[in-house]
N, C-alpha and C positions, 0 to 999 in steps of 0.2 A: 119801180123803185126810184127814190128822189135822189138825184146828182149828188145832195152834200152831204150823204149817208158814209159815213166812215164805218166799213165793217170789219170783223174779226174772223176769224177762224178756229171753232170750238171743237170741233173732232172733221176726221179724217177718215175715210171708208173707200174699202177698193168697189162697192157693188151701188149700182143705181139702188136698188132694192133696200139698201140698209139704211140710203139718204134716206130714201123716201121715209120711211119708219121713223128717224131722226125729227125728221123738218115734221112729221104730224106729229112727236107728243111735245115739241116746243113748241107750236104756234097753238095746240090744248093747252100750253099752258100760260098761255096769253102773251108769247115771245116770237115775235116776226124771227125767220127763217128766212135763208136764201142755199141755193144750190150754186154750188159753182165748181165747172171742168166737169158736166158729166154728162158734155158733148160728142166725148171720144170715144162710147163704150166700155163695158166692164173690162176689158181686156187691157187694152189703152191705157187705164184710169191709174192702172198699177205701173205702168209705165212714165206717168206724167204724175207722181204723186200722187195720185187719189181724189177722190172725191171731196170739196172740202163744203163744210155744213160753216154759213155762216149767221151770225147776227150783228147788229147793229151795236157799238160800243159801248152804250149807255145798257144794255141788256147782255152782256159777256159775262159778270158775276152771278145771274141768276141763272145762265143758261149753263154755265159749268155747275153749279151749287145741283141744280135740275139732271143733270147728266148722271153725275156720282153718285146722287140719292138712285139714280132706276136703275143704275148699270147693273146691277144683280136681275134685274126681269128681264124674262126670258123674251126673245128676239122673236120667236113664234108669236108665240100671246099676244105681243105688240103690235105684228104683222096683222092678227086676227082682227084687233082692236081696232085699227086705222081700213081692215075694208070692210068692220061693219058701219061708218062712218060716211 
């Protein structure tokens, strides 16, 4: 990651698991990802705020526009989707 990346914070998740899902159907959709705080474990994360999924500034309004559009697909599917991958 380059030093003068100014990033955001697009959603917010208590589970590695759900990052993970996250950061693959953004960066499928051609939108750098970064994880961040989910070094403490699941447990923690809920303790320390959460999981935060971010991106890069310049990639904030597509990655929320991207979000709202799938938030209705199912979290399984997604999961299936990213370990056939």
């Amino acid at each position: 990651m380059k030093d003068n990346l100014k990033l955001v914070t697009v959603a917010v998740v208590d589970f590695s698991s759900q990052a993970e899902v996250i950061r693959t159907i953004l960066e499928d959709a051609g939108i750098n990802c970064y994880i961040k705080d989910n070094t403490v474990g699941n447990f923690m994360s809920v303790l320390t705020g959460g999981i935060k999924i971010q991106v890069e500034s310049a990639d904030e309004e597509a990655a929320r526009r991207f979000l709202a559009e799938n938030q209705g697909v199912d979290e399984a599917e997604l999961e299936r989707q990213s370990q056939e991958q």
